[in-house]
C-alpha positions as a Markdown table, in Angstrom:
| # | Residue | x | y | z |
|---|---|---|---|---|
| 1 | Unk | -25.4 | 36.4 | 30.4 |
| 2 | Unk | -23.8 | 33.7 | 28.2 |
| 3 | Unk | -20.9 | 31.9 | 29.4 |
| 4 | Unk | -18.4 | 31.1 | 27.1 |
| 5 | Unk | -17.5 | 28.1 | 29.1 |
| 6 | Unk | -20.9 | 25.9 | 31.5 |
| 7 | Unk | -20.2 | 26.4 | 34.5 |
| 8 | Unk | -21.6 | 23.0 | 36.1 |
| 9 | Unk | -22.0 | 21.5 | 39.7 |
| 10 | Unk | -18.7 | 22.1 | 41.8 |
| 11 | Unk | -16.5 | 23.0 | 38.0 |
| 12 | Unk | -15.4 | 26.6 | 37.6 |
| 13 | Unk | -14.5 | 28.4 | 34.7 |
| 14 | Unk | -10.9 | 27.2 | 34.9 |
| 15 | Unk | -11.9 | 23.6 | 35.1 |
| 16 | Unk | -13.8 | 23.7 | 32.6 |
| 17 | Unk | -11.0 | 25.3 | 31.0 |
| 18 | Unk | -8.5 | 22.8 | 31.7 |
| 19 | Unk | -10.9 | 20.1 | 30.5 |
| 20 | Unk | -11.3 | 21.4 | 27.3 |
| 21 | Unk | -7.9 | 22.1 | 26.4 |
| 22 | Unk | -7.3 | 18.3 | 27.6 |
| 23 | Unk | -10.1 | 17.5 | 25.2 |
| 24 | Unk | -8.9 | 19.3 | 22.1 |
| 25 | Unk | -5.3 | 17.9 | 22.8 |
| 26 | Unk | -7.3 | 14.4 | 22.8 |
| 27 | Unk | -8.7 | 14.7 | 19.8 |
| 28 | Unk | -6.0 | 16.7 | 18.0 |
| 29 | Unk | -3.4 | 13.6 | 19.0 |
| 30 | Unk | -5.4 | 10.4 | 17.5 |
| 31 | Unk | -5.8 | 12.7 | 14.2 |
| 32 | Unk | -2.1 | 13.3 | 14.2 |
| 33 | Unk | -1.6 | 9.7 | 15.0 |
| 34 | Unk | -4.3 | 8.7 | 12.4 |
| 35 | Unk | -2.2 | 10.8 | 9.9 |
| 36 | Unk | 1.2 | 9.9 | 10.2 |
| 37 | Unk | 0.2 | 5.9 | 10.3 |
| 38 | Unk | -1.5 | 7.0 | 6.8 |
| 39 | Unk | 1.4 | 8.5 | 5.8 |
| 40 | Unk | 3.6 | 5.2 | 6.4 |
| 41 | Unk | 0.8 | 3.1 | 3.8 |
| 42 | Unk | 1.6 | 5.8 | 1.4 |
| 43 | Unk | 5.2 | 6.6 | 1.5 |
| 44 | Unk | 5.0 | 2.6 | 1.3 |
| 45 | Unk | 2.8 | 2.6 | -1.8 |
| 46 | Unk | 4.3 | 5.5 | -4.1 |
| 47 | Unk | 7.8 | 5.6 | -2.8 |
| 48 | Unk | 9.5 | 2.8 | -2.0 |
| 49 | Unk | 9.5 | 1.3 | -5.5 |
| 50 | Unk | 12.4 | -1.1 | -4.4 |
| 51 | Unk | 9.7 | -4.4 | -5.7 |
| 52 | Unk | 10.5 | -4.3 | -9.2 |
| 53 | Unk | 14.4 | -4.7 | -8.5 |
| 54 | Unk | 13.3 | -7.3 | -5.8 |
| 55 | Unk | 11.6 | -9.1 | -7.7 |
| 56 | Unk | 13.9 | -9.3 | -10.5 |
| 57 | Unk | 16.6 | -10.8 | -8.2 |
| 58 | Unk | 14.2 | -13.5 | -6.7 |
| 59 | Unk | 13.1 | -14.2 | -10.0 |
| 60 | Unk | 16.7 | -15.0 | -11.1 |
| 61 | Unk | 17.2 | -16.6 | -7.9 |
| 62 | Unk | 14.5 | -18.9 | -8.7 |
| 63 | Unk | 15.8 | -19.5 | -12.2 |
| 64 | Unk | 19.0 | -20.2 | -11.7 |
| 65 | Unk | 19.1 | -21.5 | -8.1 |
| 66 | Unk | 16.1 | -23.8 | -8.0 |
| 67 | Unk | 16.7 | -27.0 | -10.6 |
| 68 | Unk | 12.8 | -27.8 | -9.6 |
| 69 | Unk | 10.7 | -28.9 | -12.5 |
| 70 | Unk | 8.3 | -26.7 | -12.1 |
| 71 | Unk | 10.2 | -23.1 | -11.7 |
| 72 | Unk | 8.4 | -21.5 | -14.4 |
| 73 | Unk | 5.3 | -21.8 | -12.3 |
| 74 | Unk | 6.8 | -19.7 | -9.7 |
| 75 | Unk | 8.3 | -17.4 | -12.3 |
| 76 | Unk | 4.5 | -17.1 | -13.6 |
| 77 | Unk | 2.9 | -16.5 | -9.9 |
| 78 | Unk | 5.9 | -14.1 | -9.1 |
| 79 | Unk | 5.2 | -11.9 | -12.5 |
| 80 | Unk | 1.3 | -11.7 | -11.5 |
| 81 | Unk | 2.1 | -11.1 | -8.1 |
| 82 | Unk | 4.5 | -7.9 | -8.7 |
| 83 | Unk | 2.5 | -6.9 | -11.8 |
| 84 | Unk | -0.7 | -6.6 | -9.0 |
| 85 | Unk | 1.7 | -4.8 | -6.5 |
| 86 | Unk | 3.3 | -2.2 | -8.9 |
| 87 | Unk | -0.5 | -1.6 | -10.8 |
| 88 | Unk | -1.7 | 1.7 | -10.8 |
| 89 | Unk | -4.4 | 1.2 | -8.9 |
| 90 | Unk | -1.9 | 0.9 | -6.0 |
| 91 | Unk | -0.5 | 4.3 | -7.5 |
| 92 | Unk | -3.9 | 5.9 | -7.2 |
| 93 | Unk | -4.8 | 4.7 | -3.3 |
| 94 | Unk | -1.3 | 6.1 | -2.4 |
| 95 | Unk | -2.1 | 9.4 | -3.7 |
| 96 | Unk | -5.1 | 9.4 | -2.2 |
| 97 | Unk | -3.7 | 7.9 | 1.2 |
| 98 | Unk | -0.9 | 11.0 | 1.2 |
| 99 | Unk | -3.7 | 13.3 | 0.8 |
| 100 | Unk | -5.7 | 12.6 | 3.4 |
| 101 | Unk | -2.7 | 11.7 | 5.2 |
| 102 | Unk | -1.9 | 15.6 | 4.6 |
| 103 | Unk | -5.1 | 16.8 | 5.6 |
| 104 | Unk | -5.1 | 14.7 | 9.1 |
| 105 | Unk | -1.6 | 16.0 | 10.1 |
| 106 | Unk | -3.0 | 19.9 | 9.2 |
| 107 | Unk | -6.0 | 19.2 | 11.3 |
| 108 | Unk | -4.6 | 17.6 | 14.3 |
| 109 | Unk | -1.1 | 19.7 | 14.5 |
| 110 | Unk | -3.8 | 22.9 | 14.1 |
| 111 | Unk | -6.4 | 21.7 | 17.1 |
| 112 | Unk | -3.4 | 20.5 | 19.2 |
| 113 | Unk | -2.2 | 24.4 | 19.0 |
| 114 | Unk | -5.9 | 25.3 | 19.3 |
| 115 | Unk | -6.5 | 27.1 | 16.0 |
| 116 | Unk | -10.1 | 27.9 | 15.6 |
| 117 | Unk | -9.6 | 27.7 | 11.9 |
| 118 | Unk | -8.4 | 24.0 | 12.3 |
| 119 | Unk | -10.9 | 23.1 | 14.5 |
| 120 | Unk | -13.8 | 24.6 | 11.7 |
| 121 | Unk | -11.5 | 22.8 | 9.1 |
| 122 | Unk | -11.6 | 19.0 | 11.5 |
| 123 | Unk | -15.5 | 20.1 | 12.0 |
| 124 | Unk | -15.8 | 20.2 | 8.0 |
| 125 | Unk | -14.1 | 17.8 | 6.8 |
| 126 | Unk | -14.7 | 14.6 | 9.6 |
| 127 | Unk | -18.7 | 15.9 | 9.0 |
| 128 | Unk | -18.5 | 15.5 | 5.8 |
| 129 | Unk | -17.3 | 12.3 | 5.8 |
| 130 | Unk | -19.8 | 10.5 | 7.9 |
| 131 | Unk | -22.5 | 10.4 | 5.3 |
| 132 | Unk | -19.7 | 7.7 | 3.0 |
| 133 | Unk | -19.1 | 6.1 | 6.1 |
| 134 | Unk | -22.4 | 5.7 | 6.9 |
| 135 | Unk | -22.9 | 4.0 | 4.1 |
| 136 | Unk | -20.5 | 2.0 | 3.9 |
| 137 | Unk | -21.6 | 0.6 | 7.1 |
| 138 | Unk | -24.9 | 0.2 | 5.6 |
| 139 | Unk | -22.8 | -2.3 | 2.6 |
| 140 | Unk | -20.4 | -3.7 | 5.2 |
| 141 | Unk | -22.1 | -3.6 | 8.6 |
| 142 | Unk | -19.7 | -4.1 | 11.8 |
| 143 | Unk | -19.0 | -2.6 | 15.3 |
| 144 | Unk | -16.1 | -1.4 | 14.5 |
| 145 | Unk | -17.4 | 1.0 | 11.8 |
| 146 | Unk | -20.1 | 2.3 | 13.8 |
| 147 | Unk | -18.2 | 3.2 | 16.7 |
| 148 | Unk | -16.3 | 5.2 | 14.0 |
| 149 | Unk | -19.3 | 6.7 | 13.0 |
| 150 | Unk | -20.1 | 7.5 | 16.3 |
| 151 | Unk | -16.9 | 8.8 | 17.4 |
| 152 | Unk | -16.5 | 11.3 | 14.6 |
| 153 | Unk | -19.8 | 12.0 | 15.7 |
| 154 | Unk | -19.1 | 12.9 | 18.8 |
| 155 | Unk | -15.8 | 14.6 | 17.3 |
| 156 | Unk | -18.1 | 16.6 | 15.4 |
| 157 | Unk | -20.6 | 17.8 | 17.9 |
| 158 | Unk | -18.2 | 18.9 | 20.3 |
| 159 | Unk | -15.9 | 21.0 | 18.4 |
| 160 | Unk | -18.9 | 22.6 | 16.9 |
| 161 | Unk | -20.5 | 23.2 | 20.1 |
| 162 | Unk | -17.5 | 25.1 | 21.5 |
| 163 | Unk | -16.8 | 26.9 | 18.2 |
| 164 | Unk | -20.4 | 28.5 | 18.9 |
| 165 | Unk | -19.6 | 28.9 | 22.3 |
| 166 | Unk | -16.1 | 30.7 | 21.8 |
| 167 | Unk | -17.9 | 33.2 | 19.0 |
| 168 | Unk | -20.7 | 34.0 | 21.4 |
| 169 | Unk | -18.7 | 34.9 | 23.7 |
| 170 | Unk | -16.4 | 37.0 | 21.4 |
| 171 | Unk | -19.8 | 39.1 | 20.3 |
| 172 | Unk | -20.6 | 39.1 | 23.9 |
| 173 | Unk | -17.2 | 41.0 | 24.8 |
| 174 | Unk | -17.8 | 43.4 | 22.1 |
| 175 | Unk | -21.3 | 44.5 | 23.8 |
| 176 | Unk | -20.0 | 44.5 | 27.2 |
């Protein structure tokens, strides 16, 4: 007969259990985490659109204040730097951020309440994403990206292992 849960040396089917649940909460809490420290860049990068104003009143700060020689050179760098922080591009990475940001919190809130469709939805979408971070460690090698790699890994073969398990043993109740 197939077990839904191994039953290994000295660990019941309770302890087992327990560990998986402490698992799942594990995992569920750094993609919750993950997502709402996302969610902070992007708030940060589409809403608060307090620079322009900001830098409007150091600007005049700097023009009327400052009797240096050279203010229009800190009037120049000032224009280029908010012009590169209020760019579209910024825009765009928000977006994207608040997204994924989205997609984090839905994963992580629906493994930490043990939803198997959250748990097929974190299998899905963290597998899919370790073939662009693979190569991006491949253009940027470091530690620190592989042992993403190989945590999401991980992440991966786990909660796909015990979705199998927990559908076997649903078909295996059926028969019984």
């Amino acid at each position: 007969m197939d077990r839904p849960f191994p039953v290994s040396a000295g660990k019941g089917r309770a302890s087992a259990r327990r560990d998986e649940h402490l698992y799942l909460r594990l995992i569920a809490g750094l993609k919750i985490a993950k997502g709402l420290l996302l969610l902070g860049v992007a708030v940060g990068l589409l809403f608060l659109d307090m620079r322009a104003a900001w830098f409007d009143a150091v600007a005049r700060w700097v023009e009327h204040e400052m009797l240096l020689p050279h203010y229009n050179l800190v009037l120049v760098l000032l224009r280029w730097i908010e012009t590169l922080l209020t760019g579209s591009h910024l825009r765009s990475i928000g977006l994207l951020a608040l997204v994924y940001a989205a997609l984090l919190l839905t994963e992580g809130t629906a493994v930490w309440f043990e939803r198997p469709w959250g748990e097929w939805m974190m299998v899905v979408a963290t597998g899919g994403l370790i073939p662009l971070e693979a190569y991006h460690l491949l253009a940027h090698p470091s530690l620190a990206k592989l042992a993403l790699i190989v945590a999401n890994g991980a992440i991966v073969v786990y909660l796909a292992r015990l979705l199998r398990r927990r559908q076997a043993s649903r078909g295996n109740i059926g028969r019984d």
